[in-house]
N, C-alpha and C positions, 0 to 999 in steps of 0.2 A: 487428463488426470482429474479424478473426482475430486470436489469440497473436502473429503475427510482424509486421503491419502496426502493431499495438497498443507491440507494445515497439520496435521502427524507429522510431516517433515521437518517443520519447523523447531529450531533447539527453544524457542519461545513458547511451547507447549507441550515439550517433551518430560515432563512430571505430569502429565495429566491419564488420569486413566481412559481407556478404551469407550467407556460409556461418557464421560466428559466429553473427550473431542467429541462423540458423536452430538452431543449437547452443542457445541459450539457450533461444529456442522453446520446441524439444523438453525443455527441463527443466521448465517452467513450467505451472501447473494454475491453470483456470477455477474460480471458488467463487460461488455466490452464495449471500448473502449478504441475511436478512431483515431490517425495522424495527428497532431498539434489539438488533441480534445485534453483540455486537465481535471484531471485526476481531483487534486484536491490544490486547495491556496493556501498560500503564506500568509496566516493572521486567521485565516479558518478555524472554530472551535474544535478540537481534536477529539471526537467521536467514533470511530472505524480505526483497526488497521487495515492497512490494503496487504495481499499477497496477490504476486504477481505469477500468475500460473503459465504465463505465455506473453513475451513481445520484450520491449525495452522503454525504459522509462524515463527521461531526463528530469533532472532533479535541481530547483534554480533559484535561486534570491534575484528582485527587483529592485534597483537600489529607487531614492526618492527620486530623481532624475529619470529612472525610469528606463535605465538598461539594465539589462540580462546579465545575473552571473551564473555560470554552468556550474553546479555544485559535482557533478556528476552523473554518473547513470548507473539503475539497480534494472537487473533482469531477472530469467525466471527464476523459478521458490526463495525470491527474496521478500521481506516485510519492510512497508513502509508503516512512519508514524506511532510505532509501538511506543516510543520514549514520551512520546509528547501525550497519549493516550493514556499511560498511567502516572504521568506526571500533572493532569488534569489540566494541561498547558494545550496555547494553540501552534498551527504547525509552524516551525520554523523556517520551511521550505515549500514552492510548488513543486505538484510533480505531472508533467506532460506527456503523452503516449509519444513516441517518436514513431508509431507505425500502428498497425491494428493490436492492440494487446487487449488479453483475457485478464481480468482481476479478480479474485476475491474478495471483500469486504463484511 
């Protein structure tokens, strides 16, 4: 799926007209993205959202001890990070490939 059918799916950009998405398109880079490579950290300045064009993503808080909590998993045409990106906040969450995934950003 291309950059611009990928983010047009999205209910996060579904006010936007046809020459806009194509606007946004054109800012947005494909990553992939291998097994246990993360995506983005918790405490990370919130800059990007990710969409997840392909694979599965585990989603996880670190406590100060330093174990894993599994918040969940987002797969494909889902968005990460959008809350925290217009909320000018850093991310709440890691998020880890669980396998080869394709991103948006």
């Amino acid at each position: 799926m291309g950059k611009l059918a990928c983010i047009g799916r999205l209910s996060l950009f579904s006010d936007l007209t046809n020459t806009e998405l194509q606007r946004v398109a054109s800012l947005a880079e494909k990553h992939i993205y291998q097994k246990d490579e993360t995506i983005f950290w918790e405490g990370d300045s919130a800059h990007r959202i990710y969409i997840i064009n392909s694979g599965l993503v585990k989603l996880v808080k670190i406590s100060e001890s330093g174990k894993e909590f599994i918040l969940g998993f987002a797969k494909d045409d889902q968005a990460l990070g959008e809350d925290a990106v217009f909320a000018g906040e850093a991310y709440s969450f890691s998020a880890v490939a669980m396998g080869e995934a394709c991103i948006t950003s």
